[in-house]
C-alpha positions in Angstrom: 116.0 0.1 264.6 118.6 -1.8 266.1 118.3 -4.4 263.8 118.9 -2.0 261.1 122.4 -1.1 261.9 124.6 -4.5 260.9 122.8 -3.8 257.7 124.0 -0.4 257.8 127.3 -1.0 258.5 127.7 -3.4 256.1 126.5 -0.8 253.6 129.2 1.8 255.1 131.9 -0.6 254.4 131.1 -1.7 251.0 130.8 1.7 250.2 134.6 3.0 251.8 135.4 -0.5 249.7 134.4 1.1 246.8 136.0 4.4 247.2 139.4 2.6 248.7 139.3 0.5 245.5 139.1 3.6 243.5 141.9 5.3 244.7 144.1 2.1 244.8 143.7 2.0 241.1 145.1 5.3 240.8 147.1 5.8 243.4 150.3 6.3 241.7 149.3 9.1 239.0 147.2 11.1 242.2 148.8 14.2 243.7 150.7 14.5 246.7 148.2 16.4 248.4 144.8 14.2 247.2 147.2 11.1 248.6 147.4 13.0 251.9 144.2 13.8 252.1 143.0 10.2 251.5 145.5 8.5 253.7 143.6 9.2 256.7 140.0 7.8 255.3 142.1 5.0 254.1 144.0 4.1 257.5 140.3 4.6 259.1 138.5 2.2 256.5 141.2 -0.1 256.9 140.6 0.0 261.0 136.5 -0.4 260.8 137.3 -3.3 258.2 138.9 -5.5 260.7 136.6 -4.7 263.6 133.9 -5.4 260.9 135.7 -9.1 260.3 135.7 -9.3 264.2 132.3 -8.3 264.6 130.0 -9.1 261.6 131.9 -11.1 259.6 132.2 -13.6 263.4 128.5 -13.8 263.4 128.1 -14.3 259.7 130.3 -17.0 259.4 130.3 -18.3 262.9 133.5 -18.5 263.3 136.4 -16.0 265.1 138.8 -15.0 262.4 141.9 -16.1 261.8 143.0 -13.0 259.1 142.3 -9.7 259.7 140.5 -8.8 257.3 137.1 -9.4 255.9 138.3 -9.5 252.1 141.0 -11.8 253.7 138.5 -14.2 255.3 136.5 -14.5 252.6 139.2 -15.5 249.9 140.2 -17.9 252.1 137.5 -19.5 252.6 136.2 -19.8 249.0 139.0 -22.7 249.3 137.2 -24.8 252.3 135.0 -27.4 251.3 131.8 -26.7 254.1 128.8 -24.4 253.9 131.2 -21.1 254.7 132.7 -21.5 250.9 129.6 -20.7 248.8 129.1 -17.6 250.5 132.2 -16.8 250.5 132.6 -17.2 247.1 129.1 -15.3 246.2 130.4 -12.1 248.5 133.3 -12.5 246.1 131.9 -12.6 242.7 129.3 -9.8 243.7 130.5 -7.5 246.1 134.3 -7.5 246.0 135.7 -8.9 242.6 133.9 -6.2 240.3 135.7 -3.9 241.7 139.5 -4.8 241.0 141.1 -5.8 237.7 142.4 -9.3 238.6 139.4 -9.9 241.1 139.8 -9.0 244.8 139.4 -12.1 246.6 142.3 -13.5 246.7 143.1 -16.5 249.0 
């Protein structure tokens, strides 16, 4: 079971990706009240995506951070040249990029 919940929590985060993403793209035509109502899930994705970066993304790349967060991390290292890059760059194209116009990994 306990094994289960990295998996799980990477699940969580791509999903409150997914919504963030979605109301980043509309952000400026939404209501004041939807954008105060989403704030708060925002500011708390925002918070559980860097102590994802710290936590998961440490052990996944085997390496501390040096941004905060894990979209940060891994645009930057699509740009090294050792084994980190291609999965960075495979999170990217599948995970992350789909999901924004222009791509979200940028670094």
């Amino acid at each position: 079971m306990i094994c289960l919940l990295p998996i799980l929590y990477a699940y969580a985060m791509w999903l409150l990706f997914l919504a963030v993403m979605a109301l980043n793209w509309r952000w400026r035509a939404l209501p004041k009240v939807v954008k105060a109502i989403a704030l708060p899930a925002v500011l708390v994705s925002v918070a559980l995506d860097v102590l994802f970066n710290l936590t998961l993304g440490t052990l996944l790349f085997l390496e501390l951070p040096r941004e905060w967060t894990f979209s940060q991390r891994v645009g930057s290292y699509k740009r090294r040249i050792d084994w980190r890059a291609p999965l960075a760059q495979w999170i990217c194209a599948n995970l992350l990029d789909p999901f924004e116009v222009e791509g979200h990994c940028k670094g």
